[in-house]
C-alpha positions in Angstrom: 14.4 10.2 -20.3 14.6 6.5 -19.5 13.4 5.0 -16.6 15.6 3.8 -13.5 15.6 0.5 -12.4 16.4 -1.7 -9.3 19.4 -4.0 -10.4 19.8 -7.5 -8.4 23.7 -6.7 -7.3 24.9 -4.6 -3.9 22.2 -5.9 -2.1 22.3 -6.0 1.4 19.3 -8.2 3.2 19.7 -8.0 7.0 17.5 -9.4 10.1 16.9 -7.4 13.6 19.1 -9.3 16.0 17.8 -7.2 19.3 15.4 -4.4 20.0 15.5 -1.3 21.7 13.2 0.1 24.4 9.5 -0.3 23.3 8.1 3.8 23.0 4.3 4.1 24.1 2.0 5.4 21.4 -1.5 7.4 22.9 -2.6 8.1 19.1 -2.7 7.2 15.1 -4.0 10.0 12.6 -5.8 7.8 10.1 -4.1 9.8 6.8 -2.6 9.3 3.6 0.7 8.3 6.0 -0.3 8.2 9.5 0.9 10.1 11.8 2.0 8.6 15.6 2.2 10.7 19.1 4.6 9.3 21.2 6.3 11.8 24.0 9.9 12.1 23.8 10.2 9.0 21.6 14.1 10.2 20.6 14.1 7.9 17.5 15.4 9.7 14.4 14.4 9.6 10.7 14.7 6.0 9.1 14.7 4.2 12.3 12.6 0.5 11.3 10.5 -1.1 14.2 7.0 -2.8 14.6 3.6 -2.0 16.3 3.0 -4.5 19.1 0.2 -4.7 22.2 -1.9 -2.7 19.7 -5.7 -1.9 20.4 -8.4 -0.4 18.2 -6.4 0.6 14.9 -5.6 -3.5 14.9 -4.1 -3.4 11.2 -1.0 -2.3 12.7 -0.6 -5.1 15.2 2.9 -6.8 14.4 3.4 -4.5 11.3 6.9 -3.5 10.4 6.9 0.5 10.0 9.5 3.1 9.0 10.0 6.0 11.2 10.1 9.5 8.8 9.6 13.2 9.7 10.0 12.5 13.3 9.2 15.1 15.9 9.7 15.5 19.8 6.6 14.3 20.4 5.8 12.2 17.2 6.5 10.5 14.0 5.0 9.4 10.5 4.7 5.9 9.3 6.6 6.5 6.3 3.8 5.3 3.3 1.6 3.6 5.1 -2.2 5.0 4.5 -4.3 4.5 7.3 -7.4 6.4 6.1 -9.6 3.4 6.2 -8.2 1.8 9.1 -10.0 1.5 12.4 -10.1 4.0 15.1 -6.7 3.6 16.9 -6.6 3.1 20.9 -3.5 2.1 22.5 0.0 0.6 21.6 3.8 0.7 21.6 6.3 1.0 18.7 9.6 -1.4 19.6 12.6 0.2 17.5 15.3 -2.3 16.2 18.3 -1.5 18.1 20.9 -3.8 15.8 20.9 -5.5 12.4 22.2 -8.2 11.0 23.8 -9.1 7.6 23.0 -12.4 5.9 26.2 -12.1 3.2 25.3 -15.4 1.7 21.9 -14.8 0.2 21.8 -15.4 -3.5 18.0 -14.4 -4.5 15.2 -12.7 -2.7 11.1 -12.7 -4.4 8.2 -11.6 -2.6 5.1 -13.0 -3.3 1.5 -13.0 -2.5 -1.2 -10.1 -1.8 -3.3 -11.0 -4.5 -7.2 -10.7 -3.9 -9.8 -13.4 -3.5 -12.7 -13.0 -6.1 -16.2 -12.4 -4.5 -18.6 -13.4 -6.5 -21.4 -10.9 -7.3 -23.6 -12.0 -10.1 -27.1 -11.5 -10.5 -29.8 -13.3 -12.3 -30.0 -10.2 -14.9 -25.9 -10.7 -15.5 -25.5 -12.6 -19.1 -21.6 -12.0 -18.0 -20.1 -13.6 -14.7 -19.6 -10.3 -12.1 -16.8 -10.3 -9.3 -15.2 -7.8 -7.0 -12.0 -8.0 -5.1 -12.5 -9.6 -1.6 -9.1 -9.9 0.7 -5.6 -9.7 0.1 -3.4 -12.7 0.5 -0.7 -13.0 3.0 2.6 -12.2 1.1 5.7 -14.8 1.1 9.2 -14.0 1.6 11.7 -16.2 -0.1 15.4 -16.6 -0.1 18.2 -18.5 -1.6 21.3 -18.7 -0.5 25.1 -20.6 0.3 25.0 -21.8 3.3 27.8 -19.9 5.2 30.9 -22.0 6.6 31.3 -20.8 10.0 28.5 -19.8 12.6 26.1 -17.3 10.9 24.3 -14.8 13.4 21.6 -14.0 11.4 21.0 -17.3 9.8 20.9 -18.1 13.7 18.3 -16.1 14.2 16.2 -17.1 11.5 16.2 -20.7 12.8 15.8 -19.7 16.5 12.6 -18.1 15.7 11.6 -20.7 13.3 12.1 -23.5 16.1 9.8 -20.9 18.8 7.1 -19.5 16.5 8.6 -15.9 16.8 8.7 -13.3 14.2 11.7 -11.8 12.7 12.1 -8.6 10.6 13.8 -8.3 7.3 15.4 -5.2 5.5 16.3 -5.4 2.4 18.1 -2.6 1.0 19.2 -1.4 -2.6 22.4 0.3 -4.4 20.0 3.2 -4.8 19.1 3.2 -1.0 15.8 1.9 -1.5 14.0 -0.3 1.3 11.9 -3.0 1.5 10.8 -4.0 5.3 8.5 -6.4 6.6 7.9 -8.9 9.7 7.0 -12.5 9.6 7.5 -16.1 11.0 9.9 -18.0 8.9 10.2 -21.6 8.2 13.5 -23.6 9.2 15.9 -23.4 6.4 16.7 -25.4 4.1 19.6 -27.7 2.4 20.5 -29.0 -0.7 24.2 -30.6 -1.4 25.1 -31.7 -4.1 29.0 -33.2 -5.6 31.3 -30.5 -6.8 28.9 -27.7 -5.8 28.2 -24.9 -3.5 26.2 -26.2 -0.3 22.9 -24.0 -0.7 20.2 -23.3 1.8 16.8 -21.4 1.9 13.7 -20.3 3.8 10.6 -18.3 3.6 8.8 -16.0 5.6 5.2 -15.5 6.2 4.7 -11.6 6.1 2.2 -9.7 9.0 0.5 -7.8 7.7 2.3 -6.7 4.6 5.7 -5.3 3.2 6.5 -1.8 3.0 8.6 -0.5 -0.1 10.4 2.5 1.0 12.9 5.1 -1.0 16.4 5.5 0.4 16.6 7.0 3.6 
């Protein structure tokens, strides 16, 4: 049987252009996907938001997170492992209440997260010893044409940019896969050049870290 890959065509890359009402959150399970109680939360399956105001279980704070398996009183953060994050205390989860579309993007690479090398060798080592330290922040980058009219969610991009403000990015496949993330992007770019397209760019420095997600 051969093995199904993601294909860089019908791909739609979109930014949150407003937010919803931000839903209190009294606890975190620390899990294999952690589990959120929020009281009559009314989101529904695949809604995307961040964590913001969080105390405690800080390697949420910021974080962009998938709603999945939603109850009344609760959701799951849809592949995220908290097992070895810290104890959660208090927090809010701010849904996205409307997207986006670029249109114009032309490439898309996510970079980053590799780990620094501690260095851990003894006097007895005849062989240099290291172990992983941190991650990296990942990098966002795009490509793109720059659009001909007013673009909202290139707007957007350079709005934040200008403030110091985070945006979040969903990238989605022709399969329905995801990938999410939130991050402070740079002012985009412009190259012009005679007898060709007008291009642009940008990039985007990710919090915390990107979530790849199946289809909804």
């Amino acid at each position: 049987m051969g093995v199904s890959t993601l294909k860089g065509r019908n791909v739609k890359i979109e930014v949150a252009l407003t937010y919803g009402t931000a839903k209190t959150v009294s606890a975190v399970t620390k899990a294999v996907q952690g589990v959120a109680t929020s009281t009559a939360h009314a989101m529904t399956d695949g809604t995307i938001g961040y964590f913001d105001a969080v105390t405690g279980m800080t390697q949420l704070e910021g974080m962009a997170q998938s709603v999945t398996a939603k109850t009344t009183d609760g959701f799951t953060l849809e592949k995220l492992n908290t097992t070895n994050y810290s104890t959660y205390g208090t927090g809010t989860f701010v849904p996205v209440a409307t997207w986006g579309t670029f249109g114009v993007v032309t490439s898309f690479e996510l970079s980053g997260g590799e780990a620094t090398k501690i260095d851990t060798t003894t006097l007895e080592d005849d062989v240099k010893q290291e172990e992983n330290g941190m991650l990296s922040a990942q990098s966002a980058n795009f490509g793109s044409l720059v659009p001909s009219a007013t673009n909202t969610a290139f707007d957007t991009v350079e709005a934040a940019a200008v403030s110091g403000a985070y945006i979040l990015i969903r990238a989605t496949y022709a399969n329905g896969a995801r990938v999410i993330f939130r991050g402070q992007p740079s002012l985009p770019t412009m190259s012009t050049q005679m007898d060709a397209n007008v291009t642009s760019g940008f990039n985007c420095t990710v919090k915390g870290r990107a979530l790849r997600l199946p289809a909804a």
